[in-house]
Structures are given as C-alpha cells and as structure tokens.
mmCIF file of the N, C-alpha and C atoms, coordinates in Angstrom:
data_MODEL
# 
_entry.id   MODEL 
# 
loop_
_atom_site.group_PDB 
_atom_site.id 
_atom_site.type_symbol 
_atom_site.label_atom_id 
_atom_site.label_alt_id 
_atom_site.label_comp_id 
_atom_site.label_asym_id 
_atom_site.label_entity_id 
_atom_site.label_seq_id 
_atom_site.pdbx_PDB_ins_code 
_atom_site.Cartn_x 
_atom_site.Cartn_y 
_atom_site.Cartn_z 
_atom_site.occupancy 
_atom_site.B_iso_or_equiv 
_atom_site.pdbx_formal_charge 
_atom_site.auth_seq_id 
_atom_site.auth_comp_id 
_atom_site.auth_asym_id 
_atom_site.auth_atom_id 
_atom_site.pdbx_PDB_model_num 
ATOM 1   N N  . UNK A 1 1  ? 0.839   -1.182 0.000  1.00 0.00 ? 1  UNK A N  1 
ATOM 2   C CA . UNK A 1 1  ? 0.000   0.000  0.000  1.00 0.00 ? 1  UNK A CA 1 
ATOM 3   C C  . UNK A 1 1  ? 0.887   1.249  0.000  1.00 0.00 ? 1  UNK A C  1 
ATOM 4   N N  . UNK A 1 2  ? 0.531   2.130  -0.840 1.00 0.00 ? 2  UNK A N  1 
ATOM 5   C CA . UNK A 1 2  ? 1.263   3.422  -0.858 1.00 0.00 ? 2  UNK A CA 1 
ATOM 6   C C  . UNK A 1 2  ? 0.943   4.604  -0.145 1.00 0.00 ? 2  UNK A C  1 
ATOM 7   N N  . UNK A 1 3  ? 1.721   4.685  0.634  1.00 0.00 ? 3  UNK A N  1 
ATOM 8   C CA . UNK A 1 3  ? 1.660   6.230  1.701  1.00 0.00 ? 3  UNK A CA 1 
ATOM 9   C C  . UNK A 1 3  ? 1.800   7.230  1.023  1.00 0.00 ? 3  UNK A C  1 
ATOM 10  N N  . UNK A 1 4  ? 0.815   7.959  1.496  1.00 0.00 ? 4  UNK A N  1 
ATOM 11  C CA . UNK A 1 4  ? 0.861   9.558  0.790  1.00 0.00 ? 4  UNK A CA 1 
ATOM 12  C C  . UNK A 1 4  ? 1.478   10.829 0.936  1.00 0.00 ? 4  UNK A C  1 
ATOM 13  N N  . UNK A 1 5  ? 1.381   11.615 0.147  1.00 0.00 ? 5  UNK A N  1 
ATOM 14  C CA . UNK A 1 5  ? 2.666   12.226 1.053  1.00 0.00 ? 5  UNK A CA 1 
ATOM 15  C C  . UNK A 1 5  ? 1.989   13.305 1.983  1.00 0.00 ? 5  UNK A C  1 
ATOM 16  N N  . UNK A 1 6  ? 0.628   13.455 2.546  1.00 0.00 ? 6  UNK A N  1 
ATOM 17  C CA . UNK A 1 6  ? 0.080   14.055 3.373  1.00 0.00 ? 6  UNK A CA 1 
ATOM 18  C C  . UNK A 1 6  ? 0.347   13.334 4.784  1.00 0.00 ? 6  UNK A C  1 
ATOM 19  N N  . UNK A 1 7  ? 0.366   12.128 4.419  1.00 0.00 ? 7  UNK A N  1 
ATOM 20  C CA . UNK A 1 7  ? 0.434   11.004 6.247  1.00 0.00 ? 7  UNK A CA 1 
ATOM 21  C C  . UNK A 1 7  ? 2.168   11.298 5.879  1.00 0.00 ? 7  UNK A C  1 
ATOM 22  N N  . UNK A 1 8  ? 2.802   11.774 5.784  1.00 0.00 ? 8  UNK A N  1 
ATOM 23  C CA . UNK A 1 8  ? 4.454   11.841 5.988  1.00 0.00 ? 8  UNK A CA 1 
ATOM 24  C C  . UNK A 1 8  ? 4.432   13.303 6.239  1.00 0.00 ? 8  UNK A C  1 
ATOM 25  N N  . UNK A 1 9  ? 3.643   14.042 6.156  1.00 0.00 ? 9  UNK A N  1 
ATOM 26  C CA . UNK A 1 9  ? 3.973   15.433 6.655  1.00 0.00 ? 9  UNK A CA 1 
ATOM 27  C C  . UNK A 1 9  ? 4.486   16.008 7.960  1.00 0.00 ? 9  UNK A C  1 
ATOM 28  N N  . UNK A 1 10 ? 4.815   16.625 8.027  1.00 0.00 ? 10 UNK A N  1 
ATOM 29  C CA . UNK A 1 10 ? 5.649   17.071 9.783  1.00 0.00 ? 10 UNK A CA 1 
ATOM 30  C C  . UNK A 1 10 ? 4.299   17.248 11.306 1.00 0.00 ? 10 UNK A C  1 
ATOM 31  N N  . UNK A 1 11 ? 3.915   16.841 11.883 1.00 0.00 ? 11 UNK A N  1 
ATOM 32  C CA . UNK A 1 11 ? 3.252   16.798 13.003 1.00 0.00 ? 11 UNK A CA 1 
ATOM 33  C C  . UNK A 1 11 ? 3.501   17.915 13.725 1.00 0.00 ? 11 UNK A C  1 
ATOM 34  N N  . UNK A 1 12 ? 2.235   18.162 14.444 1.00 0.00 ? 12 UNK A N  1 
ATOM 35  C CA . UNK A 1 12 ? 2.173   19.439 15.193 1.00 0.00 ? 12 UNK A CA 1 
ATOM 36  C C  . UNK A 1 12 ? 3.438   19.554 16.022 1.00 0.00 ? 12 UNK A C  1 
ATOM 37  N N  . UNK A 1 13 ? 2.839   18.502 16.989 1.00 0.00 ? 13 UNK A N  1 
ATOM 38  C CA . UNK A 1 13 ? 4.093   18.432 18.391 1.00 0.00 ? 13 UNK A CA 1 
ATOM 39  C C  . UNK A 1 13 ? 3.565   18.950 19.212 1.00 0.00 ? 13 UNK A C  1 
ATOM 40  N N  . UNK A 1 14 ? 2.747   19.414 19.705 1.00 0.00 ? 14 UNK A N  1 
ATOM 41  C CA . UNK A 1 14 ? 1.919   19.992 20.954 1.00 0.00 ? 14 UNK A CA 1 
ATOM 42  C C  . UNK A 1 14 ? 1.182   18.397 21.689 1.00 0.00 ? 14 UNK A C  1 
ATOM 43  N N  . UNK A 1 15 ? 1.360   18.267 23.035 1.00 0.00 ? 15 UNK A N  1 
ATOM 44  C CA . UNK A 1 15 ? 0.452   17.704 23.811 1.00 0.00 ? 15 UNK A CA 1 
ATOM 45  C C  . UNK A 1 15 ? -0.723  17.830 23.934 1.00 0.00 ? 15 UNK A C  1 
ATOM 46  N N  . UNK A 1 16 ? -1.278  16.855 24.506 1.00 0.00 ? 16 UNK A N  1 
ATOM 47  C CA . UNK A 1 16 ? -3.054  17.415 25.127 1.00 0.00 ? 16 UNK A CA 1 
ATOM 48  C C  . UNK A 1 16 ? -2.847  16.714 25.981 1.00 0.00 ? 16 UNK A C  1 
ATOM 49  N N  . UNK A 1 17 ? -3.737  16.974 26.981 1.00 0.00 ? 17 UNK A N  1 
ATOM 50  C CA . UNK A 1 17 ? -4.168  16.704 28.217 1.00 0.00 ? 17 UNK A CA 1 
ATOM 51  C C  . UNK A 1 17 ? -4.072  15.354 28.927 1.00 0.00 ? 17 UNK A C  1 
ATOM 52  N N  . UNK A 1 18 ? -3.563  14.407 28.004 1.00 0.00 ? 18 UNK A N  1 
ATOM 53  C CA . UNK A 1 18 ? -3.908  12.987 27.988 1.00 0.00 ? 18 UNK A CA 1 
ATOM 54  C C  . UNK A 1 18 ? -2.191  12.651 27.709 1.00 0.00 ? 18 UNK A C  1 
ATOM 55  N N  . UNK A 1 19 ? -1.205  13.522 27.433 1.00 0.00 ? 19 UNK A N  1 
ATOM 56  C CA . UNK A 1 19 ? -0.192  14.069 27.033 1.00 0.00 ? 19 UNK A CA 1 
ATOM 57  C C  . UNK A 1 19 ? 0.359   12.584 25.782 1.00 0.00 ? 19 UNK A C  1 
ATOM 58  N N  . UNK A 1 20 ? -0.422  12.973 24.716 1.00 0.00 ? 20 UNK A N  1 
ATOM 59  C CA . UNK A 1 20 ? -0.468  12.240 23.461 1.00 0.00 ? 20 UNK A CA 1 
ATOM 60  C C  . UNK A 1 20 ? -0.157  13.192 22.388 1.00 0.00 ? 20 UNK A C  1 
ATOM 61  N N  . UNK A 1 21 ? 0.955   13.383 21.686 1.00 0.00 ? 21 UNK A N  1 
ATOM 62  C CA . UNK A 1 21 ? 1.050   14.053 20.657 1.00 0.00 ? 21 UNK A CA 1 
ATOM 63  C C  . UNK A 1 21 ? -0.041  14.812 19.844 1.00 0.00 ? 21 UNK A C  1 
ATOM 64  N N  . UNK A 1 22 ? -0.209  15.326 19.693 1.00 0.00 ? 22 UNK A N  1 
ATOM 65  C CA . UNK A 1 22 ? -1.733  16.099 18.927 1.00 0.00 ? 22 UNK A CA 1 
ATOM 66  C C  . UNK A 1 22 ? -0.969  15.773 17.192 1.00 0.00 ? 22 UNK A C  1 
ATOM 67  N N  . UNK A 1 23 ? -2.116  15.077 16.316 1.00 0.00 ? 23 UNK A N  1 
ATOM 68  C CA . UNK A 1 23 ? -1.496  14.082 15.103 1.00 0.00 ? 23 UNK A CA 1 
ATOM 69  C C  . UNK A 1 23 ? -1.583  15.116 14.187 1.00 0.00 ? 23 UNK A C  1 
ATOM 70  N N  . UNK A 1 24 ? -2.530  16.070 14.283 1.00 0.00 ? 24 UNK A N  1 
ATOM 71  C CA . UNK A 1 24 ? -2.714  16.998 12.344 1.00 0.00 ? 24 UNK A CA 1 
ATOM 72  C C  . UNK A 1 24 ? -1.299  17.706 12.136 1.00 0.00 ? 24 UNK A C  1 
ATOM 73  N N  . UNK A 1 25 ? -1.486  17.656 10.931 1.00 0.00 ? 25 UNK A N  1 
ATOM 74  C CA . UNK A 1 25 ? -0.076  18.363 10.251 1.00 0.00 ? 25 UNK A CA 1 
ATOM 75  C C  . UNK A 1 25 ? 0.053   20.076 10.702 1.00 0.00 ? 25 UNK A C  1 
ATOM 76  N N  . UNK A 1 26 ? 1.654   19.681 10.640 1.00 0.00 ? 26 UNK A N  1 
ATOM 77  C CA . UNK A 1 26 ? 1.579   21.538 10.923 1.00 0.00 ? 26 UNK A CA 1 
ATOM 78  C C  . UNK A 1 26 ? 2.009   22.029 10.011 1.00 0.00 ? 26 UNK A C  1 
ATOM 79  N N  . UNK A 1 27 ? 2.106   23.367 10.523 1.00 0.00 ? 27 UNK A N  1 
ATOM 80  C CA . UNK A 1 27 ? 2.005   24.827 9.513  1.00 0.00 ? 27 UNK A CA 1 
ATOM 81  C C  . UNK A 1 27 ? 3.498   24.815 9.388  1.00 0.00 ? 27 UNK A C  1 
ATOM 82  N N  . UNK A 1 28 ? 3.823   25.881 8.409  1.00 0.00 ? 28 UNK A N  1 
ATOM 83  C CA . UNK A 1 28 ? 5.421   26.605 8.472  1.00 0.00 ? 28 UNK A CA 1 
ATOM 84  C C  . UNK A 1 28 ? 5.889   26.775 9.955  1.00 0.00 ? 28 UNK A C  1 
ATOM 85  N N  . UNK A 1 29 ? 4.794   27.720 10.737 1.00 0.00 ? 29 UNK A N  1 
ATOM 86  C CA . UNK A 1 29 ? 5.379   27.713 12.188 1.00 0.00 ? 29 UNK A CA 1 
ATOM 87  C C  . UNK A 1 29 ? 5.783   26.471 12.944 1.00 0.00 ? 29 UNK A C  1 
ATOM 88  N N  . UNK A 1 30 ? 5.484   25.330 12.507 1.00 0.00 ? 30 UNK A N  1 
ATOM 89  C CA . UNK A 1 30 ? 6.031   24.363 12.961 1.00 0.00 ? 30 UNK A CA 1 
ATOM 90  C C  . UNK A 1 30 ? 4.033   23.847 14.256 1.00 0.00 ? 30 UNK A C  1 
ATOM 91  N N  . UNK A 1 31 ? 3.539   24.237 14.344 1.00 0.00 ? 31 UNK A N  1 
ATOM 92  C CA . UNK A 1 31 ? 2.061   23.845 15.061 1.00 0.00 ? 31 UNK A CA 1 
ATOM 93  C C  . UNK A 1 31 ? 0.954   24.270 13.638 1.00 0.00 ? 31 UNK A C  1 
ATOM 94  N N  . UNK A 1 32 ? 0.203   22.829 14.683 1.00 0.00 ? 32 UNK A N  1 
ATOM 95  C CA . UNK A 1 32 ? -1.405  23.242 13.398 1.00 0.00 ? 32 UNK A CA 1 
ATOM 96  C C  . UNK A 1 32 ? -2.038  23.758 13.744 1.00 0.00 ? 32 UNK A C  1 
ATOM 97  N N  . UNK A 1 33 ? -2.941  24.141 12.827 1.00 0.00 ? 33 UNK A N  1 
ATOM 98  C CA . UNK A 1 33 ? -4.094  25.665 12.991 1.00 0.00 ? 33 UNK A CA 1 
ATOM 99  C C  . UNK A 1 33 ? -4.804  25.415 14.260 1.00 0.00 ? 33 UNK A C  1 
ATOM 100 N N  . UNK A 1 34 ? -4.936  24.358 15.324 1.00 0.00 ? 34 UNK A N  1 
ATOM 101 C CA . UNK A 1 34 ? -5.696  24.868 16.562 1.00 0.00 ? 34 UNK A CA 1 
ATOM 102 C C  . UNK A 1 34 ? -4.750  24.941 17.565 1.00 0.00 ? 34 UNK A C  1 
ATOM 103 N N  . UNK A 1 35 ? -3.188  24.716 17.234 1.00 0.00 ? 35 UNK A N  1 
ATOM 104 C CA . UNK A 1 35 ? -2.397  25.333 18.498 1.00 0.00 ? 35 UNK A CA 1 
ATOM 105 C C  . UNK A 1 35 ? -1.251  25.909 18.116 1.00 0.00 ? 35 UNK A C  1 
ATOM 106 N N  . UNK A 1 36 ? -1.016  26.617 16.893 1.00 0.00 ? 36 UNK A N  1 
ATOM 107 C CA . UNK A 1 36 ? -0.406  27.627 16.303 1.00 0.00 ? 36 UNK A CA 1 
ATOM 108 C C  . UNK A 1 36 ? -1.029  29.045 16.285 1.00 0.00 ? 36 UNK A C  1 
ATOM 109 N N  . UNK A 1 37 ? -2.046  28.650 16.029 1.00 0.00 ? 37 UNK A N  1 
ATOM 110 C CA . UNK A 1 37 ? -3.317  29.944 15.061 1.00 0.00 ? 37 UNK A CA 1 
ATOM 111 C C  . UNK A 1 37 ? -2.686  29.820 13.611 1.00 0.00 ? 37 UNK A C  1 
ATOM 112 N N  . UNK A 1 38 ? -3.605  30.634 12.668 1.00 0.00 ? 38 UNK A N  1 
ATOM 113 C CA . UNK A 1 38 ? -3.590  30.869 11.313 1.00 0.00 ? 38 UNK A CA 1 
ATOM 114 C C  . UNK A 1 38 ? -2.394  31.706 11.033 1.00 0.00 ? 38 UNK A C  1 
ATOM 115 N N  . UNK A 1 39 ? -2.412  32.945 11.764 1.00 0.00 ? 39 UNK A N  1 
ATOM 116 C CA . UNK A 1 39 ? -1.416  34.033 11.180 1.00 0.00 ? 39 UNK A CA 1 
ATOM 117 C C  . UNK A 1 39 ? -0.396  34.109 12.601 1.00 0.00 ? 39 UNK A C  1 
ATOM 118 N N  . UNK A 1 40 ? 0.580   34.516 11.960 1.00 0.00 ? 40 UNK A N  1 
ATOM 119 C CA . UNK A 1 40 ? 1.559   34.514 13.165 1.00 0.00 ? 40 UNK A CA 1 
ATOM 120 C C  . UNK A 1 40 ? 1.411   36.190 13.353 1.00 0.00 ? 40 UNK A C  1 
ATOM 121 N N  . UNK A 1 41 ? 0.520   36.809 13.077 1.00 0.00 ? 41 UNK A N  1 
ATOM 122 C CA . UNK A 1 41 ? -0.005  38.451 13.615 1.00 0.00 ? 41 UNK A CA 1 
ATOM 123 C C  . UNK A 1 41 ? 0.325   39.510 12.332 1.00 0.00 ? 41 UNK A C  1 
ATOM 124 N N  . UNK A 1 42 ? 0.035   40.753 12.718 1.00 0.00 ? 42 UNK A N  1 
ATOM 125 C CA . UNK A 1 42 ? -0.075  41.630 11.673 1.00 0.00 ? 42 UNK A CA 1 
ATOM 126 C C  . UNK A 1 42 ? 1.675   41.663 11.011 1.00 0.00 ? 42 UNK A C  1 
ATOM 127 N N  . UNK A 1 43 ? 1.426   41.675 9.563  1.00 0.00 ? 43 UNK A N  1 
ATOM 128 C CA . UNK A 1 43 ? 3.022   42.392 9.019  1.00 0.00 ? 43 UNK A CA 1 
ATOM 129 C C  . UNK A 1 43 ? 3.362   43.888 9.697  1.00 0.00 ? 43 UNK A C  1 
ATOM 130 N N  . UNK A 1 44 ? 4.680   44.041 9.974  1.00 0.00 ? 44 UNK A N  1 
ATOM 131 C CA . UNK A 1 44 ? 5.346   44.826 10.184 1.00 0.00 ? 44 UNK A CA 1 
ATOM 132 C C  . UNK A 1 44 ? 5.136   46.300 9.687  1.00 0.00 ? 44 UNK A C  1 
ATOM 133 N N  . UNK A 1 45 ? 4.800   47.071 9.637  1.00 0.00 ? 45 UNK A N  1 
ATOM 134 C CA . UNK A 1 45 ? 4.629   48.247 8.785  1.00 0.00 ? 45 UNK A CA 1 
ATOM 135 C C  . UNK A 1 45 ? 3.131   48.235 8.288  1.00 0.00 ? 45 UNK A C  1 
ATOM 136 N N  . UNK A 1 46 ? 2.344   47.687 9.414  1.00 0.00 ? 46 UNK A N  1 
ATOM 137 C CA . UNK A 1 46 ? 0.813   47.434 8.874  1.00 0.00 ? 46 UNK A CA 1 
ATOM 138 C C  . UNK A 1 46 ? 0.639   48.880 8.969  1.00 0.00 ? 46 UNK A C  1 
ATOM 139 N N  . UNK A 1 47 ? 0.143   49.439 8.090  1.00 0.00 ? 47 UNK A N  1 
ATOM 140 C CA . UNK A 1 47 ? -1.040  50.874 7.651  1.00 0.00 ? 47 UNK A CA 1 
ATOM 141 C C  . UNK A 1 47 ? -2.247  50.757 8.661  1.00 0.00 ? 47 UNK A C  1 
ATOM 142 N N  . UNK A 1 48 ? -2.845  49.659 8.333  1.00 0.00 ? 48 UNK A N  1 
ATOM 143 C CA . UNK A 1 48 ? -4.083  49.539 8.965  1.00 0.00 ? 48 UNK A CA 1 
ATOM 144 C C  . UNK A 1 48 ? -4.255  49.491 10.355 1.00 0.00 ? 48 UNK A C  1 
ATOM 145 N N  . UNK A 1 49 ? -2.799  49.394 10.986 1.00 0.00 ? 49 UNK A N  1 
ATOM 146 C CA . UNK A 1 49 ? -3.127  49.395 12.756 1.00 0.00 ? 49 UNK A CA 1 
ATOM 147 C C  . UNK A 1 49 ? -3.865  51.150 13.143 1.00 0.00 ? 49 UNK A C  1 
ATOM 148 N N  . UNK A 1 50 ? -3.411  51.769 12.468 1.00 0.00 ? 50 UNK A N  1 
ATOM 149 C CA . UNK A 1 50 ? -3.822  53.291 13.045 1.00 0.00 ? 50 UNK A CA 1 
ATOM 150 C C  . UNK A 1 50 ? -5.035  53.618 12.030 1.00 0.00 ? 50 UNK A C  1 
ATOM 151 N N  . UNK A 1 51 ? -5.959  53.241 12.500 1.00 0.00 ? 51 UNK A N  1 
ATOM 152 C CA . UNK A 1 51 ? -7.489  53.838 11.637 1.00 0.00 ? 51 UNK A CA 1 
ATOM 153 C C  . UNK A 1 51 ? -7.890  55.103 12.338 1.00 0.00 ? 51 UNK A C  1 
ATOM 154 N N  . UNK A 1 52 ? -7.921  55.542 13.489 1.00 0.00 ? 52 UNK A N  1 
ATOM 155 C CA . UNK A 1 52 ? -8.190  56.865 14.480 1.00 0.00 ? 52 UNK A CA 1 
ATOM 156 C C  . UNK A 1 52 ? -7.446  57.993 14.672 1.00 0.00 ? 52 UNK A C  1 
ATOM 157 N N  . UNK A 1 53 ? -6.074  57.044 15.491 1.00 0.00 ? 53 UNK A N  1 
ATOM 158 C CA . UNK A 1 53 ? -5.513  57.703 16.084 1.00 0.00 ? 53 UNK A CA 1 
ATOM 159 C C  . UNK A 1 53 ? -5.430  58.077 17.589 1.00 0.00 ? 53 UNK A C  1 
ATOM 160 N N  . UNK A 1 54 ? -6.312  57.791 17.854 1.00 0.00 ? 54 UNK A N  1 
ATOM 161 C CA . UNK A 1 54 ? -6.480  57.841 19.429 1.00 0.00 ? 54 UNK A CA 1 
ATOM 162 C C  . UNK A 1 54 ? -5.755  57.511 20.596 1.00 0.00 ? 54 UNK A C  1 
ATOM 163 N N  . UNK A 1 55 ? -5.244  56.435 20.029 1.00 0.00 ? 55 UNK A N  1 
ATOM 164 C CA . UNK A 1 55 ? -3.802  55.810 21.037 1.00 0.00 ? 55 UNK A CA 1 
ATOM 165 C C  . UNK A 1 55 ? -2.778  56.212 21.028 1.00 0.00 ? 55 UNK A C  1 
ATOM 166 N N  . UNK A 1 56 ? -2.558  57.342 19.786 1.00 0.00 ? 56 UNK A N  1 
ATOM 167 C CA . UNK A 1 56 ? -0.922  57.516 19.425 1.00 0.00 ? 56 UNK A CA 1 
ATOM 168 C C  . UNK A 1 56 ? -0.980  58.080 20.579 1.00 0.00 ? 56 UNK A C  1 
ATOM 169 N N  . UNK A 1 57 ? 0.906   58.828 20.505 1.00 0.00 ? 57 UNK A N  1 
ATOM 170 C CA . UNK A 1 57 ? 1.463   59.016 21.597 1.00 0.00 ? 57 UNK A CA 1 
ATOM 171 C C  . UNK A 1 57 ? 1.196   60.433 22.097 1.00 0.00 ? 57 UNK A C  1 
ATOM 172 N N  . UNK A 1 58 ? 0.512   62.136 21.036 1.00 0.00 ? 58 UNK A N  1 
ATOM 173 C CA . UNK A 1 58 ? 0.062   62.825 21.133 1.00 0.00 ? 58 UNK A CA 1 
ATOM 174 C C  . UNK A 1 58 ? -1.266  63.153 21.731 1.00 0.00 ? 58 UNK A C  1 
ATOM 175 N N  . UNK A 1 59 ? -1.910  61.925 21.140 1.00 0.00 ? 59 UNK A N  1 
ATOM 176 C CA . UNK A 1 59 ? -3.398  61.796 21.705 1.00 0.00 ? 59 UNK A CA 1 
ATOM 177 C C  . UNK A 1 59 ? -3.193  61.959 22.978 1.00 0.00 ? 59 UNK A C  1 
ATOM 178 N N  . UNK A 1 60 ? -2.792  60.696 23.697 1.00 0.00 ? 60 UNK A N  1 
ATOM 179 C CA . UNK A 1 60 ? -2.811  60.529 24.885 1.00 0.00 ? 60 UNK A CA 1 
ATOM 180 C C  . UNK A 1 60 ? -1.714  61.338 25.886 1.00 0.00 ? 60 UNK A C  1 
ATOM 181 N N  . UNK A 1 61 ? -1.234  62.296 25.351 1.00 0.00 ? 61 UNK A N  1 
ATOM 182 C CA . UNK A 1 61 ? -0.671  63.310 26.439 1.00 0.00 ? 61 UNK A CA 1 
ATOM 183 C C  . UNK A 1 61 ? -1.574  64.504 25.759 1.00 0.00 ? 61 UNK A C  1 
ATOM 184 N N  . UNK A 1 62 ? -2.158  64.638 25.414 1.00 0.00 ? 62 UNK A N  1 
ATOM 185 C CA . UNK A 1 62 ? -2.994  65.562 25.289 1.00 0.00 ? 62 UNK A CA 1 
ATOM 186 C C  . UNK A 1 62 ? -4.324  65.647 25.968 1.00 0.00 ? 62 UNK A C  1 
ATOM 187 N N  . UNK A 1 63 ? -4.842  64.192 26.335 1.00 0.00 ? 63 UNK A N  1 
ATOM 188 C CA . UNK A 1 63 ? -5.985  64.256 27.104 1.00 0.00 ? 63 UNK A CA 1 
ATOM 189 C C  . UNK A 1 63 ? -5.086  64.142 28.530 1.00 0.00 ? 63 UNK A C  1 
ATOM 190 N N  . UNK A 1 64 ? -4.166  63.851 28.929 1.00 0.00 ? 64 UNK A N  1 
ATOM 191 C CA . UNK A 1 64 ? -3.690  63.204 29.653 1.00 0.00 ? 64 UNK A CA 1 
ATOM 192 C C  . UNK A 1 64 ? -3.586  64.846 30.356 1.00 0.00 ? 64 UNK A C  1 
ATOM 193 N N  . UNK A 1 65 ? -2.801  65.948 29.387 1.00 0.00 ? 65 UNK A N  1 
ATOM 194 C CA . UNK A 1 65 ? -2.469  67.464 29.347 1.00 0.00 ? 65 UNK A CA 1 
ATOM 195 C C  . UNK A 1 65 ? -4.227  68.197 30.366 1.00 0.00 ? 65 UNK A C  1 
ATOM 196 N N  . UNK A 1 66 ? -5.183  67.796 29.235 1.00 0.00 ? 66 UNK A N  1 
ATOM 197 C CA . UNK A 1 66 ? -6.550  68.240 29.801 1.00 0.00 ? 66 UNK A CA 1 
ATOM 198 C C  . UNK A 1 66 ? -7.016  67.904 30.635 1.00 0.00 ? 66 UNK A C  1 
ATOM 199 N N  . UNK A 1 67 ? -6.400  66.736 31.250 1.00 0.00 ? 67 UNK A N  1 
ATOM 200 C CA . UNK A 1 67 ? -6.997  65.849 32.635 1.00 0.00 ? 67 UNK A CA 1 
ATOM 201 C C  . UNK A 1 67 ? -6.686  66.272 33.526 1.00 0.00 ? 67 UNK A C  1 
ATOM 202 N N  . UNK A 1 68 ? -5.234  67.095 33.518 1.00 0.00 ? 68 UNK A N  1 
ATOM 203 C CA . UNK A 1 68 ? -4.468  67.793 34.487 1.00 0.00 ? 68 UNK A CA 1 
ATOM 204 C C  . UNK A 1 68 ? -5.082  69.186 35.143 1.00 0.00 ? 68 UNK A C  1 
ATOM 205 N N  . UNK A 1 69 ? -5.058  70.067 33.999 1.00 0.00 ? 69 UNK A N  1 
ATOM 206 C CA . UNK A 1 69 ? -5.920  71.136 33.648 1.00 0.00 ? 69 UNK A CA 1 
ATOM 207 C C  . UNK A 1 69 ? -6.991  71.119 34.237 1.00 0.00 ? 69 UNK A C  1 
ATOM 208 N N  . UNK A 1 70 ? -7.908  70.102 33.983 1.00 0.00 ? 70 UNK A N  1 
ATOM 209 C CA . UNK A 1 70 ? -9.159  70.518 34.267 1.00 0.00 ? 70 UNK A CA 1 
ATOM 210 C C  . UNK A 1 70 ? -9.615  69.812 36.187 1.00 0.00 ? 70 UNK A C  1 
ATOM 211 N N  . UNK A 1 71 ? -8.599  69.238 36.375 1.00 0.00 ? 71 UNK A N  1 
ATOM 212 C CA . UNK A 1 71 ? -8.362  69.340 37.745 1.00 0.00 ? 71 UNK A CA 1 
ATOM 213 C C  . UNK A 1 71 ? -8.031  70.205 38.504 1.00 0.00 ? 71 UNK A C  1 
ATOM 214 N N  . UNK A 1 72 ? -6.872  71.125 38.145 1.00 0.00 ? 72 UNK A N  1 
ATOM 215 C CA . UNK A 1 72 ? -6.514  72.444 38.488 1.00 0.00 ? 72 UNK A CA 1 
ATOM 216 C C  . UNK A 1 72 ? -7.511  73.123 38.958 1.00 0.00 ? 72 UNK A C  1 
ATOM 217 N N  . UNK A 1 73 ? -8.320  73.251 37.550 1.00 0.00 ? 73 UNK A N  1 
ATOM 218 C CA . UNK A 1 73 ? -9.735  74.230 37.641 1.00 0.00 ? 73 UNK A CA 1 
ATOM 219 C C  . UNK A 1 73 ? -10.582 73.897 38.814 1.00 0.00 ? 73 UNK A C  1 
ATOM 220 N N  . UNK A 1 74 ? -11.197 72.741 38.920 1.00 0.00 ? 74 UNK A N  1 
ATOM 221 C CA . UNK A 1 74 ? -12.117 72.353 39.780 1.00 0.00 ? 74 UNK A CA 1 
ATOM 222 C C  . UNK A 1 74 ? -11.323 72.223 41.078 1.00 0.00 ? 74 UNK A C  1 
ATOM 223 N N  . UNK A 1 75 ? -9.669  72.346 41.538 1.00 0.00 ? 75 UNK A N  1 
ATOM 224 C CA . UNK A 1 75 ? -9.297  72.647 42.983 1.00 0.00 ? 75 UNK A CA 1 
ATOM 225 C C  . UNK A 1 75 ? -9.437  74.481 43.110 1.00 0.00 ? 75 UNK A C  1 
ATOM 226 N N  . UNK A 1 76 ? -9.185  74.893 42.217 1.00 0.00 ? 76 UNK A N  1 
ATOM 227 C CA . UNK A 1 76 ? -9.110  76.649 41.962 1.00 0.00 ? 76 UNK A CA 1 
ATOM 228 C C  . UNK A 1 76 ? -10.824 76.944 42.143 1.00 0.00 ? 76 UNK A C  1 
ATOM 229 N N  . UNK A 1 77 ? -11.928 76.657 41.869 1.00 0.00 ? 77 UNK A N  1 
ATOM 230 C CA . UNK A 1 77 ? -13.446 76.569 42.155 1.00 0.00 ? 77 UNK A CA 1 
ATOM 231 C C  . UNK A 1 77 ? -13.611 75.919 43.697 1.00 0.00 ? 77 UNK A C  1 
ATOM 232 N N  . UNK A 1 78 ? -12.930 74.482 43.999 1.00 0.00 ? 78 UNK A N  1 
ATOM 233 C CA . UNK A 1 78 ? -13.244 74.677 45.832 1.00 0.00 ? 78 UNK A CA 1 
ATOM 234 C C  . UNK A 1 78 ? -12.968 76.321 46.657 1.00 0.00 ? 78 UNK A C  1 
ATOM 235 N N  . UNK A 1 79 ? -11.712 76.298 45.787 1.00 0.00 ? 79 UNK A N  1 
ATOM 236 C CA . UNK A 1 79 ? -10.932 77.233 47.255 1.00 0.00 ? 79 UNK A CA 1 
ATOM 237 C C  . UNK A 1 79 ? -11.812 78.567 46.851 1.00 0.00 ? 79 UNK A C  1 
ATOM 238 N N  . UNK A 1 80 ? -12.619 79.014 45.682 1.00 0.00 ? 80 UNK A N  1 
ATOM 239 C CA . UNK A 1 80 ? -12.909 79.760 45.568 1.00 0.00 ? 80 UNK A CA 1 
ATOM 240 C C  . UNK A 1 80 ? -14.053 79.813 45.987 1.00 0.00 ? 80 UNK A C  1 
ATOM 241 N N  . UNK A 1 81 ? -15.257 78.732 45.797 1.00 0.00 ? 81 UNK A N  1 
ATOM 242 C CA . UNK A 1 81 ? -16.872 79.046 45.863 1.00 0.00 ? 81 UNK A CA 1 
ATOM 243 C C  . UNK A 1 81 ? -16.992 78.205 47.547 1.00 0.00 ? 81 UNK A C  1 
# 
C-alpha cells in the first residue's frame, strides 16, 4: 500500500491533556491551525493598525495634558466658591 505524502507530513508536536502528541499536520510555524493559530499576527509596517488615532502618543498626552488642567480648575473653584 502506498503512503501519501500528506500522512508523511511534519506533526504538530503539541500535547493534550492525555499528554499524546496532537497528530494533524503543521504549519510553516512548525504547530497546526488549533495550536499555532492561522497568522503569526499583523506584518510589520501594517497601515491599517492606526485607523483613528487615538492611542498615538500625542493623543494621549494631550488628554492626559486636559486631565491635568481641568483638575486644576475644579481645585481653583473649591478654594474659591
């Protein structure tokens, strides 16, 4: 009988619980799609991480700037009213 060359492919290598080799073939990363994942995460120089802006590093010293500020104000309103 002739083996195929899918049953000769490289094995995950991850355990389970029962600590039995887990049998499906793996990926380039070396694990298969339920204990690798699909993508090993975004490419490098992704465009698409910044759709807003909100997180950059301006944003957030800028609210961070107004948070300050507007504390000021409301200790400057105790001592005053």
């Amino acid at each position: 009988m002739q083996r195929l060359q899918m049953h000769s492919s490289p094995r995950c290598g991850a355990r389970t619980r029962s600590a039995i080799p887990c049998k499906s073939p793996a990926m380039p990363n070396g694990r298969c799609r339920l204990h690798g994942g699909k993508s090993p995460g975004a490419p490098k120089g992704n465009s698409n991480a910044f759709k807003h802006g909100r997180y950059s590093a301006e944003s957030v010293a800028e609210r961070r700037y107004f948070r300050e500020l507007l504390a000021e104000i409301k200790e400057v309103i105790e001592v005053v009213g």
